[in-house]
MIDOSE-1310 file (N, C-alpha, C; in nm, 2 decimals, decimal comma, always signed):
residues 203
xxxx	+0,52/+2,74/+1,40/+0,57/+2,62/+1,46/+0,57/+2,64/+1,61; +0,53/+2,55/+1,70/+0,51/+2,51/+1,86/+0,66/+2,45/+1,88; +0,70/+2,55/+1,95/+0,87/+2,46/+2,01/+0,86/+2,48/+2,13; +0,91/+2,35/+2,21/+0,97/+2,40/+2,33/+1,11/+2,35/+2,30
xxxx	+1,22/+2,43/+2,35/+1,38/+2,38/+2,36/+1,39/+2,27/+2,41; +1,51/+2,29/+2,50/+1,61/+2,18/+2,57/+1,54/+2,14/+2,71; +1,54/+2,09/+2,80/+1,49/+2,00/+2,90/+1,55/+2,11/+2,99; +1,43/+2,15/+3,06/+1,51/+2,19/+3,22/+1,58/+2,14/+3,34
xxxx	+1,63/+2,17/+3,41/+1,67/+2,07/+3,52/+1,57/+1,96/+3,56; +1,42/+2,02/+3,62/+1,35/+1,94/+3,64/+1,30/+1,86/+3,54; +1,32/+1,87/+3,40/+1,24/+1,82/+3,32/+1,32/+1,70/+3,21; +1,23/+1,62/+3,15/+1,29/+1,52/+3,09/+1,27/+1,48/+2,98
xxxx	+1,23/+1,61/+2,92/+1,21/+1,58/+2,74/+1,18/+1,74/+2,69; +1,20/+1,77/+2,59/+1,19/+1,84/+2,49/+1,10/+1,79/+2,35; +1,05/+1,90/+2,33/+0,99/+1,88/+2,20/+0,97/+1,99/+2,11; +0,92/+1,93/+1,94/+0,89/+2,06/+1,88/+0,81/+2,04/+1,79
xxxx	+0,66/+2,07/+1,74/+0,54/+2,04/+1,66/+0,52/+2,14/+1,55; +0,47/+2,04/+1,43/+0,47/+2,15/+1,32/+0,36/+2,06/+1,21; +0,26/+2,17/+1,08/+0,22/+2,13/+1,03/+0,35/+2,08/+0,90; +0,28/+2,01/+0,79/+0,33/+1,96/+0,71/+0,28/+1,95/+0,56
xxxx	+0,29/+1,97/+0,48/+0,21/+1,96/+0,34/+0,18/+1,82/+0,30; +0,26/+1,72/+0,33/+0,22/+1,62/+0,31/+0,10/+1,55/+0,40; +0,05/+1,42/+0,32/-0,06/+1,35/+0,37/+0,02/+1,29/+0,51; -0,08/+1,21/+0,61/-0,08/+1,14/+0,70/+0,03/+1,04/+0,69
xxxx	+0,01/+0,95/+0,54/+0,07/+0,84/+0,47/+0,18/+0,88/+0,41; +0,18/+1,00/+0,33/+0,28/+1,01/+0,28/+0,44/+1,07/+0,40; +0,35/+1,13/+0,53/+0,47/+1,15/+0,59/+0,54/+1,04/+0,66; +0,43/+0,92/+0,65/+0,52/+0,81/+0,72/+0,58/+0,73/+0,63
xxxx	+0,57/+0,79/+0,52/+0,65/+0,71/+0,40/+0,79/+0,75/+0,39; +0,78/+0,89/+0,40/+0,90/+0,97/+0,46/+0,97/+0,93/+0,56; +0,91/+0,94/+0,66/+0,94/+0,97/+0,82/+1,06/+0,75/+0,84; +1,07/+0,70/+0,72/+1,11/+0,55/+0,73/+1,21/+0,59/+0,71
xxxx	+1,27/+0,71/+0,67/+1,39/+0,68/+0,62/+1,49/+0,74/+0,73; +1,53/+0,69/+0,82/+1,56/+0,75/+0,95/+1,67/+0,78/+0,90; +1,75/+0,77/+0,82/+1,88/+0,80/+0,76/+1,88/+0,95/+0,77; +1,80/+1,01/+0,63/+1,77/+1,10/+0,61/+1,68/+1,20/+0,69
xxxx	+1,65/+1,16/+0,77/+1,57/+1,24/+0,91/+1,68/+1,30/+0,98; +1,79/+1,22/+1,00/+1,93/+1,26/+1,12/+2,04/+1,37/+1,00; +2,00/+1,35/+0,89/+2,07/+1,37/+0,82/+2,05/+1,53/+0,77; +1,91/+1,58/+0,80/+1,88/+1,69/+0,76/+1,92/+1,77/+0,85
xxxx	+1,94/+1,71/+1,01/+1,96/+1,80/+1,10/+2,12/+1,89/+1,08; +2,10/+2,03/+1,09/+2,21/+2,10/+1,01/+2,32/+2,11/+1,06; +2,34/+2,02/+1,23/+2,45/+2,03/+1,33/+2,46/+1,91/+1,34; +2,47/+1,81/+1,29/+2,49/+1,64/+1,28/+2,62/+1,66/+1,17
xxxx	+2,72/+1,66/+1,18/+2,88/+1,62/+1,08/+2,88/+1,42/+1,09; +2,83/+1,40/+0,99/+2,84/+1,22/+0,97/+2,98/+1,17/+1,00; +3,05/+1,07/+1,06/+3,12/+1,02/+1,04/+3,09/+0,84/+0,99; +3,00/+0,78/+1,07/+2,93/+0,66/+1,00/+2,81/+0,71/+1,06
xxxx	+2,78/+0,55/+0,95/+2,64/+0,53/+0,95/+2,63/+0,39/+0,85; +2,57/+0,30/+0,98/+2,61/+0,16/+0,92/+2,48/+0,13/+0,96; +2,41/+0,02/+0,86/+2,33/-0,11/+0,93/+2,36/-0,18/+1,00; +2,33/-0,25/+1,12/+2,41/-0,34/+1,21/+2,28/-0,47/+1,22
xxxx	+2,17/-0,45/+1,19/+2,07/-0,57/+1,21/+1,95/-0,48/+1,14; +1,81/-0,55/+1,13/+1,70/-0,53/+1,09/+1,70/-0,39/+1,21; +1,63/-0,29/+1,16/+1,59/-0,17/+1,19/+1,69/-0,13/+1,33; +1,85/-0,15/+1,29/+1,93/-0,11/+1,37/+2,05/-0,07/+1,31
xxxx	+2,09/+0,06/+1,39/+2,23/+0,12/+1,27/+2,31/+0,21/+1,42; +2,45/+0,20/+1,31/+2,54/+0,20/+1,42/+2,53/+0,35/+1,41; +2,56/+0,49/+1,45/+2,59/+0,65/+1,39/+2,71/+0,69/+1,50; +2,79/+0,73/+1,42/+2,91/+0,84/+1,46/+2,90/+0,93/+1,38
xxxx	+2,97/+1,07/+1,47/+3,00/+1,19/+1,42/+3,02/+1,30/+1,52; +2,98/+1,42/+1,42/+3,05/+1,52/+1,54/+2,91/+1,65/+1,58; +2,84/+1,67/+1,70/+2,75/+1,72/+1,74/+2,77/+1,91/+1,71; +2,76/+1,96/+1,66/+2,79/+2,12/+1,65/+2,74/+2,21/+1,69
xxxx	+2,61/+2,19/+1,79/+2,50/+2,25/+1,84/+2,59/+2,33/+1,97; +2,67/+2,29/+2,02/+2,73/+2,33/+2,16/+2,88/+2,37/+2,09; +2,94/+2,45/+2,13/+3,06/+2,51/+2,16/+3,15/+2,48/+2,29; +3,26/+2,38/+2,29/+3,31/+2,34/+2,19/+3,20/+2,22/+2,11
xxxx	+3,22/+2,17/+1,98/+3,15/+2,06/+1,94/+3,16/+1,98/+2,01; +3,11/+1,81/+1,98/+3,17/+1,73/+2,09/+3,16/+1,58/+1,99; +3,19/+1,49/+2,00/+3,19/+1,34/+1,91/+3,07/+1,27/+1,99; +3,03/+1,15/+1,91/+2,93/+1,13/+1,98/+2,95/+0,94/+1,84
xxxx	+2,89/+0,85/+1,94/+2,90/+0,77/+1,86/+2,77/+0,63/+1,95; +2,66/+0,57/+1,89/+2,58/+0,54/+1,93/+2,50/+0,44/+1,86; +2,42/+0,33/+1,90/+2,38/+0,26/+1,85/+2,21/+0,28/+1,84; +2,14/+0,26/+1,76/+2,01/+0,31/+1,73/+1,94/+0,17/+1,67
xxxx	+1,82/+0,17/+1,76/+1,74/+0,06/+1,73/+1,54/+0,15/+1,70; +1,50/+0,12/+1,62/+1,38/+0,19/+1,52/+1,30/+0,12/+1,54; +1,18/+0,19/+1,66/+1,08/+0,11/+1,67/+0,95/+0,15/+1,57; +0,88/+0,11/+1,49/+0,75/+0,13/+1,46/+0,63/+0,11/+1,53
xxxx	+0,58/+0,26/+1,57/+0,44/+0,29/+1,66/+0,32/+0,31/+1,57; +0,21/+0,27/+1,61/+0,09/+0,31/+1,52/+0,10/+0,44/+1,47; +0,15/+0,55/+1,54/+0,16/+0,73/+1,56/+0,27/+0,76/+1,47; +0,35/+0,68/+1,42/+0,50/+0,69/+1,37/+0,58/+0,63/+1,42
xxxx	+0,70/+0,68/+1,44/+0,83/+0,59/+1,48/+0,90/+0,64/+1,62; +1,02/+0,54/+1,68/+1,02/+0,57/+1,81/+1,22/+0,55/+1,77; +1,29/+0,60/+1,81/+1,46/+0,57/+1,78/+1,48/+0,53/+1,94; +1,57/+0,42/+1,98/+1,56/+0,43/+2,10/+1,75/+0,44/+2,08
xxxx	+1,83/+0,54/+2,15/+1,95/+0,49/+2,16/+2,00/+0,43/+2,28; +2,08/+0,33/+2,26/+2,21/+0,27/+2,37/+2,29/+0,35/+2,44; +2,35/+0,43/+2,41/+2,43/+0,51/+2,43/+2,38/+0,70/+2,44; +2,49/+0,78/+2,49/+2,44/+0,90/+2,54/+2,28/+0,89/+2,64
xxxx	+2,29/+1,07/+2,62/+2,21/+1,13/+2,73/+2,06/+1,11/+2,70; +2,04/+1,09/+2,53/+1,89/+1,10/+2,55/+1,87/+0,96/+2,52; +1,74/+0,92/+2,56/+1,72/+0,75/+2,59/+1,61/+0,68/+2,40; +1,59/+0,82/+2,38/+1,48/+0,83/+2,28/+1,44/+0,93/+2,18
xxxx	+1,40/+0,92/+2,07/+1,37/+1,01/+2,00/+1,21/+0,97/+1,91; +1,13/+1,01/+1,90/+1,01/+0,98/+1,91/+0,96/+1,07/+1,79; +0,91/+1,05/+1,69/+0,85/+1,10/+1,56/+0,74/+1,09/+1,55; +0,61/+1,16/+1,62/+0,46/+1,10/+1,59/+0,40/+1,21/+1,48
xxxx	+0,31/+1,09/+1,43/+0,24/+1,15/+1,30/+0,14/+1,13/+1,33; +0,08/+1,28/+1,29/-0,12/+1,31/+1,36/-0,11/+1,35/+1,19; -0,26/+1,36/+1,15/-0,37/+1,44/+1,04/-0,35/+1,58/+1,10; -0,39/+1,68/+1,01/-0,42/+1,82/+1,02/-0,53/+1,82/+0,92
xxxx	-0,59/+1,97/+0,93/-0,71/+1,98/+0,90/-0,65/+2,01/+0,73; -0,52/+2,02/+0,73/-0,47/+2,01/+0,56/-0,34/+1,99/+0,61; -0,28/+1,88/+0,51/-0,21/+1,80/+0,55/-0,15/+1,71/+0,69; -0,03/+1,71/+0,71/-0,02/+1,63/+0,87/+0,07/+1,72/+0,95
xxxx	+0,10/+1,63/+1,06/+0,15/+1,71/+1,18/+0,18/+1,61/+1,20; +0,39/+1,67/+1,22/+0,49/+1,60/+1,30/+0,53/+1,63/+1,44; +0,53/+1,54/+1,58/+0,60/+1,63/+1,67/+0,73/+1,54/+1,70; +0,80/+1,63/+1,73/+0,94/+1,52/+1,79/+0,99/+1,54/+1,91
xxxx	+0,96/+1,43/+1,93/+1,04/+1,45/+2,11/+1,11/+1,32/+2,16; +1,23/+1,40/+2,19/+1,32/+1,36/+2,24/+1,30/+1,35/+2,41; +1,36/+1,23/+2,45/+1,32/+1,21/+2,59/+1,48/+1,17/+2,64; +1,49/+1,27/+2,78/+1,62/+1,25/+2,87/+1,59/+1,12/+2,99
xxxx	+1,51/+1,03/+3,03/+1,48/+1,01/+3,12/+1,52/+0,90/+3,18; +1,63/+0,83/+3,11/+1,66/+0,74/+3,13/+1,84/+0,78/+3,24; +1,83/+0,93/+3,19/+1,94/+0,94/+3,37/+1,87/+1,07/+3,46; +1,94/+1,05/+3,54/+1,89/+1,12/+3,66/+1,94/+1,30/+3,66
xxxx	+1,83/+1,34/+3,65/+1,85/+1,49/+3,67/+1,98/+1,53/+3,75; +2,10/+1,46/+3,82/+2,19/+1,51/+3,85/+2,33/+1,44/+3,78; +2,25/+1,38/+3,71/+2,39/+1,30/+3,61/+2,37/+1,41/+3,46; +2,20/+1,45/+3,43/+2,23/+1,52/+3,33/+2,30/+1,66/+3,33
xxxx	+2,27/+1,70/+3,44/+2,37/+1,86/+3,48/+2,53/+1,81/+3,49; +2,50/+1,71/+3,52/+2,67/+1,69/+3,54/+2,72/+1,66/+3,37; +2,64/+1,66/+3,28/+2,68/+1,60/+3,13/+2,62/+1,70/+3,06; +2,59/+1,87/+3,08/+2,55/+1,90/+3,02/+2,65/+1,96/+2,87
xxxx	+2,76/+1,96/+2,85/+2,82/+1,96/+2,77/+2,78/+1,86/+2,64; +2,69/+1,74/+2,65/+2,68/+1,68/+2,60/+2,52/+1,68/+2,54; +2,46/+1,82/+2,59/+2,31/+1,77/+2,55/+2,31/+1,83/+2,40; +2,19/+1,78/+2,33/+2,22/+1,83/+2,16/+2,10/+1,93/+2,22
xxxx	+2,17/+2,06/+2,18/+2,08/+2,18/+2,12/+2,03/+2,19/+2,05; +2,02/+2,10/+1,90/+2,00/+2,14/+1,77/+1,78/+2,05/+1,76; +1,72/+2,09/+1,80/+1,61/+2,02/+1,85/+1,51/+2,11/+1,77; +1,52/+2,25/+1,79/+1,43/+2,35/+1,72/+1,46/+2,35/+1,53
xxxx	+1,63/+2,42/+1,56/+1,67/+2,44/+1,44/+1,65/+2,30/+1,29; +1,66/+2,19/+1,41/+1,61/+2,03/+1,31/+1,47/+2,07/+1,29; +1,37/+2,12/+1,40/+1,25/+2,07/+1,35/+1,21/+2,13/+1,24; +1,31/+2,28/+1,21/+1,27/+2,40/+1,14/+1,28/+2,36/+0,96
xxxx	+1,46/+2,27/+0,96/+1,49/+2,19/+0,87/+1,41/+2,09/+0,78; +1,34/+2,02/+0,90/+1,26/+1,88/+0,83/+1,12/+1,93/+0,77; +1,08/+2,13/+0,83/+0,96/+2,13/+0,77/+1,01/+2,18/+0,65; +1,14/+2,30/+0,65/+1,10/+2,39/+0,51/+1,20/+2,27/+0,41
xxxx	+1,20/+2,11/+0,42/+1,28/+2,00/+0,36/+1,15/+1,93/+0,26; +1,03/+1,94/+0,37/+0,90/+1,90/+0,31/+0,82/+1,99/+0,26; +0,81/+2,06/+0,22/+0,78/+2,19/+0,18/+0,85/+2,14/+0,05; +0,98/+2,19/+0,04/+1,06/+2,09/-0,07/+1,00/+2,00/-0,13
xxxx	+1,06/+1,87/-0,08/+0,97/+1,74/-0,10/+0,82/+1,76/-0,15; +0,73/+1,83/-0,11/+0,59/+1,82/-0,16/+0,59/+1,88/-0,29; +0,70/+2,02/-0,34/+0,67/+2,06/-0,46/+0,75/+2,02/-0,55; +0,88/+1,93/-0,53/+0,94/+1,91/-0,64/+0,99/+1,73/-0,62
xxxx	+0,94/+1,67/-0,56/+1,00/+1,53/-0,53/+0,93/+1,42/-0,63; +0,85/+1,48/-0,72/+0,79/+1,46/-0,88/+0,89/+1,43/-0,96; +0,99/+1,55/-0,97/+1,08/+1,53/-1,07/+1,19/+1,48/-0,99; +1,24/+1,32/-1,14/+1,35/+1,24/-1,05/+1,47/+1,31/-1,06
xxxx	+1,49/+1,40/-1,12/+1,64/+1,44/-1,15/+1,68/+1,55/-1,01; +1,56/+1,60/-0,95/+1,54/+1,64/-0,79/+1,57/+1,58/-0,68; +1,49/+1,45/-0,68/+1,56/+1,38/-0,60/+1,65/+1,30/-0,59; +1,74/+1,30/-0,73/+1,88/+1,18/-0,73/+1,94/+1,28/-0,66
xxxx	+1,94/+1,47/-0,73/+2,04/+1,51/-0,64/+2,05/+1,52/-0,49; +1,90/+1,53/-0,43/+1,89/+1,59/-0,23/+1,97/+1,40/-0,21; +1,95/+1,32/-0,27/+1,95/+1,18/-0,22/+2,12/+1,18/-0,24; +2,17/+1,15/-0,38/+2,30/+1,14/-0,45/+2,42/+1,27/-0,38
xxxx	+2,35/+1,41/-0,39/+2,45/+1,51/-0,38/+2,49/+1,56/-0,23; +2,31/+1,61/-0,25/+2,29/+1,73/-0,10/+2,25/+1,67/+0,06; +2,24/+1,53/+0,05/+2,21/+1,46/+0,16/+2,34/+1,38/+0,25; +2,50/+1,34/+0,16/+2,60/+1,29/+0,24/+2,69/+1,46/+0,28
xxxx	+2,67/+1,51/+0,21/+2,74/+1,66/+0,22/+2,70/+1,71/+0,36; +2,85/+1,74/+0,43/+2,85/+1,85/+0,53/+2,73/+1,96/+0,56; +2,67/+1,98/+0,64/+2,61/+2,07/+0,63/+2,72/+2,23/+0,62; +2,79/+2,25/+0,64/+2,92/+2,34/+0,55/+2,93/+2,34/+0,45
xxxx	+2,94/+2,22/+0,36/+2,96/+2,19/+0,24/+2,81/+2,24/+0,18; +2,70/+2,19/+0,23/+2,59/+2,29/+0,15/+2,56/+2,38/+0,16; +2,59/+2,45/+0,25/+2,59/+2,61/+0,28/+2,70/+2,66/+0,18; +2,83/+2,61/+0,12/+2,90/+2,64/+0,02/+2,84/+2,69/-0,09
xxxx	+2,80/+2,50/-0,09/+2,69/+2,46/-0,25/+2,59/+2,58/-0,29; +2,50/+2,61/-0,17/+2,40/+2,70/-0,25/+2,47/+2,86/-0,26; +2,56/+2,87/-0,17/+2,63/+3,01/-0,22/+2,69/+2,99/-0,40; +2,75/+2,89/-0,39/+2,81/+2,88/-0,52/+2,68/+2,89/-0,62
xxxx	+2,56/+2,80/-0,61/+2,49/+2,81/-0,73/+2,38/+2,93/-0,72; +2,41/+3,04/-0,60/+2,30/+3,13/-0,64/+2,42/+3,29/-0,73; +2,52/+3,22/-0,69/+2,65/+3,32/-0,77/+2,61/+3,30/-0,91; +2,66/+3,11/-0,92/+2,60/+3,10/-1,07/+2,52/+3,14/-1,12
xxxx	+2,36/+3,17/-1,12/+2,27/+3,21/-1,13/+2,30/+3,34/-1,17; +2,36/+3,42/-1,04/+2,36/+3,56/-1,08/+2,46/+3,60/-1,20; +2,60/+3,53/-1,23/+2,64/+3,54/-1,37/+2,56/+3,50/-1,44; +2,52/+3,40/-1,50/+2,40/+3,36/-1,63/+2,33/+3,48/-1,62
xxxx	+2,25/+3,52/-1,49/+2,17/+3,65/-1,55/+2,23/+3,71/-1,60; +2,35/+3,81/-1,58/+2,43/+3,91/-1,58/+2,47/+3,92/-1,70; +2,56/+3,79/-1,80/+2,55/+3,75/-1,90/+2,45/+3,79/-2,02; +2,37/+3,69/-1,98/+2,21/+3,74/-2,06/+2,16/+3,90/-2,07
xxxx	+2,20/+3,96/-1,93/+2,20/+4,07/-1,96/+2,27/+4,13/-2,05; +2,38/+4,10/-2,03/+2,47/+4,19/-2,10/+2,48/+4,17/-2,30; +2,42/+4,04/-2,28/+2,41/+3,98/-2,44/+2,27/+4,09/-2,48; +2,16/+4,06/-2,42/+2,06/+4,17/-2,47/+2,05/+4,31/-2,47
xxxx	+2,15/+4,37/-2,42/+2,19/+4,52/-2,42/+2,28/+4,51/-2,53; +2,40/+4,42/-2,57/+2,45/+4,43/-2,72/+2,30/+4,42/-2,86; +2,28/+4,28/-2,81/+2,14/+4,29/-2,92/+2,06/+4,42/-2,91; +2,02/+4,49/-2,88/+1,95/+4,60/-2,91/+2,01/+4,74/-2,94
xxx	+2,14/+4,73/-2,90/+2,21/+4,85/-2,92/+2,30/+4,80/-3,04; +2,36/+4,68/-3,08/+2,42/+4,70/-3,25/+2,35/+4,62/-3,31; +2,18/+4,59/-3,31/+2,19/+4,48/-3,43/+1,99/+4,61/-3,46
């Protein structure tokens, strides 16, 4: 994957490019559900997330990319581009969030960039407490998410859970979750073990 980080002083966007397993079409089938795009990112803590009009939603919560965290609460309006999609926000430092969808020579390619340029290079040093870091680590998210999605989003009992379980959950809370079910796992084996070493040694 092609990353560049966070925005330099002189500079007024960031980005990060990556292939994808899915088709052209299928990642813009994806890529609609802006919900679940903000949602994957693993430093976004939901507080809302409301409809407020046709392709517009209100989002609060708490930013975790920076130390200390910071609250952040913002109105988002979802443009559709021939390329993919365009988020433009009201509020905070960045003006825009930009999702384009190219072909690859096997499957597609997502880039995302985020654009600062709607303040002035000495308003953003003066707000840098506020800029989101989490830009690489999301892009990193939404590929090995589709990677996912391409090999199991067949079976529906798959996707009620990422949709129903693993998608309002804390990113804490699923860092819990998969600790907990790779424990389970390792009892059931351990078990099974221990049942087939009785079977062969008294029966």
């Amino acid at each position: 994957m092609n990353t560049e980080v966070l925005p330099l002083p002189a500079e007024d966007a960031a980005w990060a490019s990556f292939k994808t397993p899915l088709s052209e079409t299928e990642l813009r089938t994806f890529c609609g559900d802006v919900e679940r795009l903000f949602r994957i990112n693993p430093y976004l803590e939901f507080s809302q997330w409301q409809e407020t009009g046709p392709q517009q939603f209100h989002f609060s919560g708490k930013n975790i990319s920076q130390e200390p965290a910071f609250e952040f609460s913002v109105d988002l309006t979802v443009e559709h581009l021939d390329d993919g999609i365009r988020v433009h926000y009201a509020q905070g430092l960045k003006s825009s969030t930009t999702f384009k969808i190219e072909s690859a020579s096997t499957g597609s390619q997502l880039t995302i960039v985020e654009d600062y340029s709607q303040l002035s290079e000495e308003e953003r040093q003066a707000r840098l407490n506020e800029v989101d870091r989490s830009l690489v680590k999301w892009a990193n998210d939404i590929q090995a998410y589709l990677v996912y999605w391409h090999q199991w989003s067949r079976f529906s009992l798959w996707r009620w859970y990422m949709r129903r379980i693993w998608q309002p959950l804390k990113p804490t809370a699923r860092r819990i979750v998969y600790i907990m079910l790779w424990i389970t796992v390792v009892e059931i084996a351990l078990i099974l073990l221990g049942a087939a070493i009785f079977w062969f040694e008294y029966t």
